[in-house]
BAFI-3210 file (N, C-alpha, C; in Angstrom, 3 decimals, decimal comma, padded with zeros to 6 digits):
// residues 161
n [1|2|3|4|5|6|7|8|9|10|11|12|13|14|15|16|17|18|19|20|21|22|23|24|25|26|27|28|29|30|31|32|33|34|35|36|37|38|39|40|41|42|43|44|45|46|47|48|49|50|51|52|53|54|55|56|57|58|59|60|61|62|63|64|65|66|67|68|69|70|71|72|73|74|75|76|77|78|79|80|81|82|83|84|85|86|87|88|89|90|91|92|93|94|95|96|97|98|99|100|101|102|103|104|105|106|107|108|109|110|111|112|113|114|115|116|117|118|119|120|121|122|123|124|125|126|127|128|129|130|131|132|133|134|135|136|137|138|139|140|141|142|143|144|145|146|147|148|149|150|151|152|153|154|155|156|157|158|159|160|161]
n.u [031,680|030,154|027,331|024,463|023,601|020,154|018,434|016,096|013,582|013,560|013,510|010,414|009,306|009,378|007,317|005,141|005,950|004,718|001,533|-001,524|-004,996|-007,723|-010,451|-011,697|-012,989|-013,795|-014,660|-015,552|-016,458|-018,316|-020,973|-021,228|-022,163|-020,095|-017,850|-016,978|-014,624|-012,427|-009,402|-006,217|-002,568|000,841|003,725|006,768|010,743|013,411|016,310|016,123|015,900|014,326|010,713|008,672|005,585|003,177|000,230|-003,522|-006,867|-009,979|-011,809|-013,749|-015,807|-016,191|-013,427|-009,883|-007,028|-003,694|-000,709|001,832|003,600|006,572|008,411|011,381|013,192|015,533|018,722|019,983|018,250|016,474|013,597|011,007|011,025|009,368|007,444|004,441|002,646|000,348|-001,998|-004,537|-003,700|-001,630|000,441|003,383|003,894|005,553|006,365|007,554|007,933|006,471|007,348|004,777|005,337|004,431|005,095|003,182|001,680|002,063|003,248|002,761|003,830|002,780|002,476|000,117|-001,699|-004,276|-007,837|-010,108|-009,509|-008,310|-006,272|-004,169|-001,737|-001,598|-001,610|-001,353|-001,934|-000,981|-001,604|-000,700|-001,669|-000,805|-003,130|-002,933|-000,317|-001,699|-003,445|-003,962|-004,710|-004,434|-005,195|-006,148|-006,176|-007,093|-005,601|-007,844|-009,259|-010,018|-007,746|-008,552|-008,255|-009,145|-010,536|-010,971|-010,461|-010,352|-008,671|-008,794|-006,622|-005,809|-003,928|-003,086|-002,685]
n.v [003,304|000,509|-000,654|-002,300|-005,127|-006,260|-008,568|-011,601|-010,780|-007,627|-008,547|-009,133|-007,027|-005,723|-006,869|-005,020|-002,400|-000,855|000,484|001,602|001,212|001,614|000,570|001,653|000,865|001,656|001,877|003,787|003,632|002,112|002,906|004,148|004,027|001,636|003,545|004,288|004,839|005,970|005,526|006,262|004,331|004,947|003,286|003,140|001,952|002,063|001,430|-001,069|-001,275|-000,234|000,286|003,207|004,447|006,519|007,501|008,769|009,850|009,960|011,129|010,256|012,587|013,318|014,793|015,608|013,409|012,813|010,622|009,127|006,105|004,241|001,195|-000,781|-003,414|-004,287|-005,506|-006,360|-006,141|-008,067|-007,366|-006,129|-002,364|001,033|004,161|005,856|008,174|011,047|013,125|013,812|013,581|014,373|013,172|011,160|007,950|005,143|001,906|-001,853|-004,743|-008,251|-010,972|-013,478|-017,212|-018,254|-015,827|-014,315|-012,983|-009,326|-007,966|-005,286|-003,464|-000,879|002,040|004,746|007,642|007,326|005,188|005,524|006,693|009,853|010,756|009,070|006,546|004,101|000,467|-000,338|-002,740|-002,493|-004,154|-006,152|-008,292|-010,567|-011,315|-012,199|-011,380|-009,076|-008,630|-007,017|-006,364|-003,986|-004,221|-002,595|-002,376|-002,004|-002,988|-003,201|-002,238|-004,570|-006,108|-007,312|-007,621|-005,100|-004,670|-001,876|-000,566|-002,136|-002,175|-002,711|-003,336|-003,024|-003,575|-001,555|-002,313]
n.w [-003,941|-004,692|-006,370|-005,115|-005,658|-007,107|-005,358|-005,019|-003,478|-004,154|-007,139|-007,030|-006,215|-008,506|-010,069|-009,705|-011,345|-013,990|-015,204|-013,823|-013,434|-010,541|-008,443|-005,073|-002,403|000,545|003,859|006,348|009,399|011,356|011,725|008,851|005,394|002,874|000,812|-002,573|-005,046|-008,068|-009,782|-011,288|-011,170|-011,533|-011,752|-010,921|-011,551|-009,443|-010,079|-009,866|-007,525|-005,778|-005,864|-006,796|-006,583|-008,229|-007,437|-008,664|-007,963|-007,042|-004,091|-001,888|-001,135|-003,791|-004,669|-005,612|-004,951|-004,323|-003,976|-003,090|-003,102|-002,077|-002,029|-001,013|-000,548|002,502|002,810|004,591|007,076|006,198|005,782|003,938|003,140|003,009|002,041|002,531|001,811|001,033|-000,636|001,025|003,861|006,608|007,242|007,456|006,628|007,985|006,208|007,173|006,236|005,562|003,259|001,932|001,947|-000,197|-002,166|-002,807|-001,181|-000,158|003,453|004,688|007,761|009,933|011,877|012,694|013,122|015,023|014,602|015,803|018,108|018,188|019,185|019,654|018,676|016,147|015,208|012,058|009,018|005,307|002,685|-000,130|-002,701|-005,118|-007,263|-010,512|-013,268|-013,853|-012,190|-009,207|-005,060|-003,219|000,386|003,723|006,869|010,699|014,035|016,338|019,679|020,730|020,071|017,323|013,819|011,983|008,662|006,311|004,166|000,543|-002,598|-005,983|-008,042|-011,837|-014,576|-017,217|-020,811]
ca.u [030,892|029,334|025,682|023,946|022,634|018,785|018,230|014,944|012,830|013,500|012,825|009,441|009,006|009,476|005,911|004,699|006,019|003,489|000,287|-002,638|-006,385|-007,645|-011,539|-011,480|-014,122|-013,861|-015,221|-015,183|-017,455|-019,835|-022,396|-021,678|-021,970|-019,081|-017,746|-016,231|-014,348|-011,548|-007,978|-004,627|-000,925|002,310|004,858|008,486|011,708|014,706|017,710|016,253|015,717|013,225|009,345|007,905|004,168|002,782|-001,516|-004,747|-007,435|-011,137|-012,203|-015,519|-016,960|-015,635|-012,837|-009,591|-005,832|-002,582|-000,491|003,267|004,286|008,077|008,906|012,081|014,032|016,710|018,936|020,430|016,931|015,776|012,578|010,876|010,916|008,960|006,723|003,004|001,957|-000,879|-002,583|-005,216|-003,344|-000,362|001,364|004,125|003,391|006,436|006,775|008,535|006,925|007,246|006,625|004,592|005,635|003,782|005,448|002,104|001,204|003,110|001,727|003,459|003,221|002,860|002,204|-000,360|-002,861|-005,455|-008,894|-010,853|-008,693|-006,844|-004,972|-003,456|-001,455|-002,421|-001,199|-002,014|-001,619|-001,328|-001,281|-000,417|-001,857|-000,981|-004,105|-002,825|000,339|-002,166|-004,593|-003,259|-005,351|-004,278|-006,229|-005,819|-006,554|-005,933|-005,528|-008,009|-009,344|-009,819|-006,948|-008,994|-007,843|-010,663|-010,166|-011,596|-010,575|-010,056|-008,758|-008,561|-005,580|-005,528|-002,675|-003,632|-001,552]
ca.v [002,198|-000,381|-000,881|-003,466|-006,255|-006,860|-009,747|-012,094|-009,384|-006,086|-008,700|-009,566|-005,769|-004,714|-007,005|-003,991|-001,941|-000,624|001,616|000,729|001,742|000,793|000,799|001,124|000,388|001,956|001,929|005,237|003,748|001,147|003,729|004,780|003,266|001,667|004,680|003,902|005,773|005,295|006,106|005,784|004,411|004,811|002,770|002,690|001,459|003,168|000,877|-002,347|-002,073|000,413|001,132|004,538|004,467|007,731|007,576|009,560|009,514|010,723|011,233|009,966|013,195|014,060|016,085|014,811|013,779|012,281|009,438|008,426|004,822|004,132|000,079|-001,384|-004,348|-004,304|-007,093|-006,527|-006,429|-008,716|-006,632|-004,970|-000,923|001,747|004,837|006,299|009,645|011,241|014,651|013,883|013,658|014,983|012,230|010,034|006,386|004,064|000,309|-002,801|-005,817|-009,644|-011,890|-014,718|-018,316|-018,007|-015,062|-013,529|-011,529|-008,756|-007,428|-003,946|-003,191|000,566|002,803|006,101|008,549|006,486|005,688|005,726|007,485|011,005|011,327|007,792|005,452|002,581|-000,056|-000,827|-003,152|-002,727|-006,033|-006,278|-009,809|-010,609|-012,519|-012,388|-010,705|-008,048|-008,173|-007,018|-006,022|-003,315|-003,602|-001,703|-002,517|-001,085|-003,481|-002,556|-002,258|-005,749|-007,314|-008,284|-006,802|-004,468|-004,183|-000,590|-000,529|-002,409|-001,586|-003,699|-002,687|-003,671|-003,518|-001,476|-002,368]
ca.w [-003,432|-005,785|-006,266|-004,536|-006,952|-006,837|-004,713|-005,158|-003,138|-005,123|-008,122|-006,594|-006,345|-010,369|-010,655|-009,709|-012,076|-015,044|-015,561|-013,361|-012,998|-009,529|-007,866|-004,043|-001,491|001,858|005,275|007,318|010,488|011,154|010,746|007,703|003,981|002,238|-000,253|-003,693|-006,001|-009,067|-009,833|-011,399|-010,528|-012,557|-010,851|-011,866|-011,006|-009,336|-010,152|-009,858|-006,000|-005,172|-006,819|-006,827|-007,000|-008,321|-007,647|-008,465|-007,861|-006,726|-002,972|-001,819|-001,661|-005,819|-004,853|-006,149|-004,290|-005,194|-003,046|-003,003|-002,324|-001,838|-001,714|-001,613|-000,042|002,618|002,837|006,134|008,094|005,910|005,741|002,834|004,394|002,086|002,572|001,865|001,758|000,390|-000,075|001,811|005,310|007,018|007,934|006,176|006,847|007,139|006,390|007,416|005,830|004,827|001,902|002,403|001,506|-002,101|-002,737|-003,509|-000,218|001,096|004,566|005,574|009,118|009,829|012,934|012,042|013,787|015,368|013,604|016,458|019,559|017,506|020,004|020,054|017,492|016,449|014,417|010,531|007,746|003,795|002,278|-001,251|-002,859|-006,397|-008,534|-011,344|-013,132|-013,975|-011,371|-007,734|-004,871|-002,030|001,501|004,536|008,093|011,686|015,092|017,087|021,008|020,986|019,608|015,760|012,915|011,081|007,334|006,361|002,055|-000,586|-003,459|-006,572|-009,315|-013,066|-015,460|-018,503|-021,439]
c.u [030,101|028,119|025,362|023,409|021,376|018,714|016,285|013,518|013,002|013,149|011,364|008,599|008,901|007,794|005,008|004,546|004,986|002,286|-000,610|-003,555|-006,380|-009,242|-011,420|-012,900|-013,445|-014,553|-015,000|-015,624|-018,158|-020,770|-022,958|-021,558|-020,983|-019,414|-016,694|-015,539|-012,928|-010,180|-006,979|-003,507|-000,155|003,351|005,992|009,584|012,675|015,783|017,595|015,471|014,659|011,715|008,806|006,187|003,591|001,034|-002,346|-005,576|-008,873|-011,053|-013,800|-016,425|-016,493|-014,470|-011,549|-007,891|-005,010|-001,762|000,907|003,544|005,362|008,078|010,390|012,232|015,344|017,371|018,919|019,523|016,219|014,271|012,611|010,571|010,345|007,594|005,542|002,782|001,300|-001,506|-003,336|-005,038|-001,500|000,785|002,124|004,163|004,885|006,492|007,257|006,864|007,774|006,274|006,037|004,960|005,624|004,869|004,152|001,300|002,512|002,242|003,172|002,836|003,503|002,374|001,616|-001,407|-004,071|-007,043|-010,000|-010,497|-008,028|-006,442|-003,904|-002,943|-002,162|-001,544|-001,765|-001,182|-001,792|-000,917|-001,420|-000,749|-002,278|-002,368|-003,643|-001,356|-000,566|-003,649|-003,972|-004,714|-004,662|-005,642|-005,594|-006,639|-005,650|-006,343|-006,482|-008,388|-009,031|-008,935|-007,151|-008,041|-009,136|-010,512|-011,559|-011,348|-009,763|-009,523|-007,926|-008,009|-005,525|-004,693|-003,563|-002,274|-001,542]
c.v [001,582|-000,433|-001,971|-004,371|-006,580|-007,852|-010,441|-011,373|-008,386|-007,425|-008,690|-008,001|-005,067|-005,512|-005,979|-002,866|-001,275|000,501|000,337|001,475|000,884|001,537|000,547|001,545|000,805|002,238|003,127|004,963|002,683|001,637|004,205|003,848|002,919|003,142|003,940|005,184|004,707|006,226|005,336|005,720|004,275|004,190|002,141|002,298|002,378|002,097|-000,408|-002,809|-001,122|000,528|002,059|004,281|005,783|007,068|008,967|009,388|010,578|010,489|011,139|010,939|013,805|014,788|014,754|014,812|012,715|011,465|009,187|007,227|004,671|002,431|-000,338|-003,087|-004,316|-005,124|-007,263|-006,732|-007,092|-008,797|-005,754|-003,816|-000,382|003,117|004,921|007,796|010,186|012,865|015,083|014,014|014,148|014,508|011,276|008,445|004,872|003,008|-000,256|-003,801|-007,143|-009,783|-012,949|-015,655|-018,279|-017,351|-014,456|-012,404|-010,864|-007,929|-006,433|-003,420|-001,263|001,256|004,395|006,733|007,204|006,338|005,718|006,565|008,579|010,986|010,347|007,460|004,519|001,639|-000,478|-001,787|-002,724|-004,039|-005,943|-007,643|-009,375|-011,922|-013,138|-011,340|-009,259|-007,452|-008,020|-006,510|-005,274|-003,538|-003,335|-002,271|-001,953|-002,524|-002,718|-002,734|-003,760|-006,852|-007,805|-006,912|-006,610|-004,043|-002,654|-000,127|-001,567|-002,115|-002,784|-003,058|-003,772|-003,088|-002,951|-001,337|-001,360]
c.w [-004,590|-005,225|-005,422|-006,005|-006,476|-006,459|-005,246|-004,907|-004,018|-006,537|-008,266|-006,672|-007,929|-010,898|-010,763|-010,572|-013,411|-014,514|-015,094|-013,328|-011,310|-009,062|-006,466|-003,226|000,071|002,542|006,400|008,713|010,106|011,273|009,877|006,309|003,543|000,918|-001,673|-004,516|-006,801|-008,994|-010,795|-011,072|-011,484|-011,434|-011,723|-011,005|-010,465|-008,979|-009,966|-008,299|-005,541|-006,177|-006,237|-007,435|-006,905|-008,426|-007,796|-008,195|-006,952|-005,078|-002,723|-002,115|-002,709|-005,593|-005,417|-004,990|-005,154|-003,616|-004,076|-002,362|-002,849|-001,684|-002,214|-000,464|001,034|003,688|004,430|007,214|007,978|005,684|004,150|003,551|002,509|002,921|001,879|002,432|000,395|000,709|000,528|003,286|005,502|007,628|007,235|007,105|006,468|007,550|006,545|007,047|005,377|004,267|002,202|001,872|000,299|-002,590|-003,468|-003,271|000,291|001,856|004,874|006,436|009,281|011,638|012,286|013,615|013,678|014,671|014,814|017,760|018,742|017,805|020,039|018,880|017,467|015,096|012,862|009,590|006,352|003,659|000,883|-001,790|-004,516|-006,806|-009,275|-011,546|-013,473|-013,376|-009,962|-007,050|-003,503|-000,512|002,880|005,295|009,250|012,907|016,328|018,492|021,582|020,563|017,839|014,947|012,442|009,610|007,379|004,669|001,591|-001,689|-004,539|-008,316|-010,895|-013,847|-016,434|-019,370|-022,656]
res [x|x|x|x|x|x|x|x|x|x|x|x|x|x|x|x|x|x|x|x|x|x|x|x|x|x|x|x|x|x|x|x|x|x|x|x|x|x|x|x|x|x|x|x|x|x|x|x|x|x|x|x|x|x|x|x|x|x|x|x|x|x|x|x|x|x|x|x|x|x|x|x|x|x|x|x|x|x|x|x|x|x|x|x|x|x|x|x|x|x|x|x|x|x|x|x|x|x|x|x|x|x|x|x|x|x|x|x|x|x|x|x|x|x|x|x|x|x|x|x|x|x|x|x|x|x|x|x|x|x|x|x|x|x|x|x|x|x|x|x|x|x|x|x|x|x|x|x|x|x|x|x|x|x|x|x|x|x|x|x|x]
***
């Protein structure tokens, strides 16, 4: 079987590619303080059509974990599909997402453990939005009781060269 050839998407995906620092800002509760902390991502290619995102990084309260993101492209669904998992939780997190018009946001739709019901799902976004080629910014939101979307982190990635 022959390879697939990288289509416009998996190109859109190698921006990614490179050594990043990244500061993120999260929300645990509207009772409690935004929390910050820092980290790094190595993200590489696998053949043109997939990126591997290896992260580190601190945990609000100092301790430290590690995070797998999976993105590729696939044609037939016409969907970008990819995963997340992380050492902090026990659950693998998978995506279906689109590009917007620009070509600058991508929003991956996800299904996880509920942030306010445990017992329940619930729906989430990552949203990927390029700045710059060496400024990106990850944020995370879940759909909640009422229909809004609630962003809950930030996180804002720089290219180090």
């Amino acid at each position: 079987m022959q390879a697939p050839e990288p289509q416009r998407e998996h190109q859109w995906l190698q921006r990614l590619v490179g050594e990043w620092t990244f500061e993120v800002e999260m929300s645990m509760g509207p009772d409690q303080p935004p929390t910050t902390s820092r980290g790094r991502e190595s993200v590489r290619s696998l053949g043109g059509l997939w990126t591997i995102g290896e992260g580190s990084g601190e945990t609000p309260d100092g301790g430290a974990h590690k995070s797998i993101m999976t993105l590729g492209y696939d044609p037939h669904s016409q969907r970008f599909v990819g995963t997340f998992i992380s050492s902090m939780m026990a659950y693998l997190w998978p995506y279906q997402g689109t590009l917007d018009a620009a070509e600058q946001v991508l929003t991956l739709d996800s299904e996880g453990p509920g942030f306010t019901d445990q017992g329940a799902m619930a729906r989430y976004q990552d949203i990927i939005e390029f700045i710059s080629d060496d400024h990106r910014t990850l944020s995370s939101q879940f759909l909640g009781p009422d229909g809004q979307w609630v962003s809950f982190m930030k996180a804002h990635y720089r290219r180090q060269r």
